[in-house]
C-alpha positions, 0 to 999 in steps of 0.5 A: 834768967834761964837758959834755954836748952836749945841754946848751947852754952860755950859756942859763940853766937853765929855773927854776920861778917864783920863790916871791916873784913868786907870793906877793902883796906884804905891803901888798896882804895888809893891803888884802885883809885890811882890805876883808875886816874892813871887809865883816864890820864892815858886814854886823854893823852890818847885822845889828845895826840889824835885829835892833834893828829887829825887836825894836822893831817886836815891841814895837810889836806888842806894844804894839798888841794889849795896847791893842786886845785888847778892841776885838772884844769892845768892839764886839760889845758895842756892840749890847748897849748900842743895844738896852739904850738903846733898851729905856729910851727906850721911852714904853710902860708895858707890862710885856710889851713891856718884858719882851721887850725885856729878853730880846732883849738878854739874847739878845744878849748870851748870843752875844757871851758864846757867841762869846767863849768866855765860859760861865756856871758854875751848879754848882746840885747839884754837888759844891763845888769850889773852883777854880770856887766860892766858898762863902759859908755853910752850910746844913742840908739832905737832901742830900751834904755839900759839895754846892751848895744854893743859887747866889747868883751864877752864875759865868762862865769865859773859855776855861776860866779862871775870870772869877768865881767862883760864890757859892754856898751849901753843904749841911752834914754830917749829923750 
């Protein structure tokens, strides 16, 4: 065969890089693939901690309101209690003066109640219903059977919930 002049004799064909001097060696792999596993490891322990984190401070939140529901309601009340104290300790006998005092407090008290969302139930002429009244007797009277006749003791709602039922006397069925 012939050689062509172009082509020069001693030099060595121009080769592409060999594919071992490109590819990593198989110990840097491993170190690659360790510093990779170890950055996941860490940042699921990361994860891990906060995640216990949140759930014990939820708890704690938790906790805290349970303990201090009440403390609003508590204080407001307060005020009812001063003035109820206050009305005791007066030296007067006078009925009237008494009297008013009484009705300042239970003014008092009907805004806490009003800004608390708690409503008195006073179902007096309504029809009986069970989820709001607790019937205790029966008596003879003109009108509708079933209907409340007498309140005995009115009952109070807490945001439409039921607190107490109202205890309440019922008017029979004409016979």
């Amino acid at each position: 065969m012939e050689q062509n002049e172009n082509t020069p004799q001693n030099e060595p064909a121009a080769s592409p890089e060999t594919p071992a001097e490109t590819m990593p060696s198989m110990e840097e792999m491993l170190q690659e693939a360790e510093r990779k596993a170890q950055e996941h490891y860490d940042a699921w322990m990361y994860a891990k901690a906060e995640g216990e984190n949140i759930r014990r401070r939820a708890a704690e939140d938790v906790s805290k309101a349970q303990k201090f529901a009440v403390e609003r309601f508590s204080g407001e009340m307060l005020a009812v209690m001063d003035s109820l104290q206050a009305g005791m300790a007066v030296e007067t006998e006078n009925v009237e003066s008494f009297k008013s005092g009484m009705e300042l407090t239970l003014k008092q008290l009907s805004s806490v109640f009003e800004k608390f969302n708690i409503k008195e139930v006073n179902p007096l002429g309504e029809k009986l219903d069970p989820h709001k009244h607790q019937a205790i007797g029966m008596v003879e009277s003109e009108q509708e059977a079933n209907t409340v006749v007498t309140v005995m003791q009115k009952g109070y709602t807490l945001n439409d919930r039921v607190l107490r039922p109202a205890l309440v006397m019922v008017a029979k069925g004409k016979e």
